[in-house]
N, C-alpha and C positions, 0 to 999 in steps of 0.2 A: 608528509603523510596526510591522508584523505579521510574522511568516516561519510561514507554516504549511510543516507537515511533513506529509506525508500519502504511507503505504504502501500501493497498490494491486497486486491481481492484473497479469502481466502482459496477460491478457485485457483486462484495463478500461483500460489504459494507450490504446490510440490515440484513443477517444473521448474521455474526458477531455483529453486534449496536443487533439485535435482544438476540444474546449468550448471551454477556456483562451484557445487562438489566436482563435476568434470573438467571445469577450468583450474580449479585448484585454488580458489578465490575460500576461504572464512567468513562464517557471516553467524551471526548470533539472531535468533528470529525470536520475535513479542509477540505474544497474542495482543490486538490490539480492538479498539471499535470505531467505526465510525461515526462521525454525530450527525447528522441528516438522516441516513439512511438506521442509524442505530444497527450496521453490519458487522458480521464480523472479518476483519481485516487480519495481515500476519503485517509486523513490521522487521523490516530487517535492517541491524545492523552491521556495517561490514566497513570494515582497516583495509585498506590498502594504499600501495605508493603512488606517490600521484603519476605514473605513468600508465599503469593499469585502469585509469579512472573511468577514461573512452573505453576500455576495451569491457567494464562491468556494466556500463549505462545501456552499451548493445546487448549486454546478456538481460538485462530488465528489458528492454525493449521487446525481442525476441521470444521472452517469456510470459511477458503479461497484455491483456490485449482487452480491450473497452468491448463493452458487448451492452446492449440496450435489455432492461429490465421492467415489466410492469408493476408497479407499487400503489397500494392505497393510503396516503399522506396521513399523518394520526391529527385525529380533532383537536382544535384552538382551545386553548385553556379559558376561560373566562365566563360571561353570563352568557354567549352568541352560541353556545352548543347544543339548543334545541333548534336551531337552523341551521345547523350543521348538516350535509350529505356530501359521502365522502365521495370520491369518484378517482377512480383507480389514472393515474397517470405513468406515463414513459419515460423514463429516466435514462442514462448513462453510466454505467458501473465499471468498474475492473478497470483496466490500465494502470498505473503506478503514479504514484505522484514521489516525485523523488529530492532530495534533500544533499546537497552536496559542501562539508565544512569543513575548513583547516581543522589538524589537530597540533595542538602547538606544544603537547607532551605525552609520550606514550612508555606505559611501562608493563610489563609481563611478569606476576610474581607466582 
């Protein structure tokens, strides 16, 4: 047996929980945050047998998808913050970052 971990935008979040449910795949979702972007992220995690493992990594693939974001970086903590100006930069968001572990015992009570 498998536990993937997988951190999605909250964007990608109802498609994917939507995928899941149509494959027939369980997955238990976290409200989660990101620490750079201090976003808000869903994590999901999801049991299955390790034959299934390819066929769940296509359903995150298919569901989540990188898209370019403009963000203004939050000010340096220290004495340098009245030369501080912020200036809005292009980032990288969404996509999955995904998490794949033995489970070496599972029980359902």
């Amino acid at each position: 047996m498998k536990m993937i971990l997988t951190v999605v935008q909250n964007k990608d979040s109802p498609r994917l929980a939507q995928n899941l449910v149509n494959a027939g795949i369980r997955a238990t979702k976290l409200a989660s945050t990101g620490g750079f972007l201090s976003a808000g992220n869903t994590t999901f995690m999801i049991g299955t047998e390790e034959e299934r493992v390819s066929e769940v990594l296509e359903l995150i693939r298919n569901s989540c998808r990188a898209r370019e974001q403009v963000v203004t970086p939050m000010a340096p903590l220290g004495n340098h913050l009245e030369s501080y100006i912020p200036h809005p930069v292009t980032v990288q968001v969404g996509g999955a970052t995904v998490f794949v572990l033995d489970v070496v015992q599972f029980e359902q009570f």
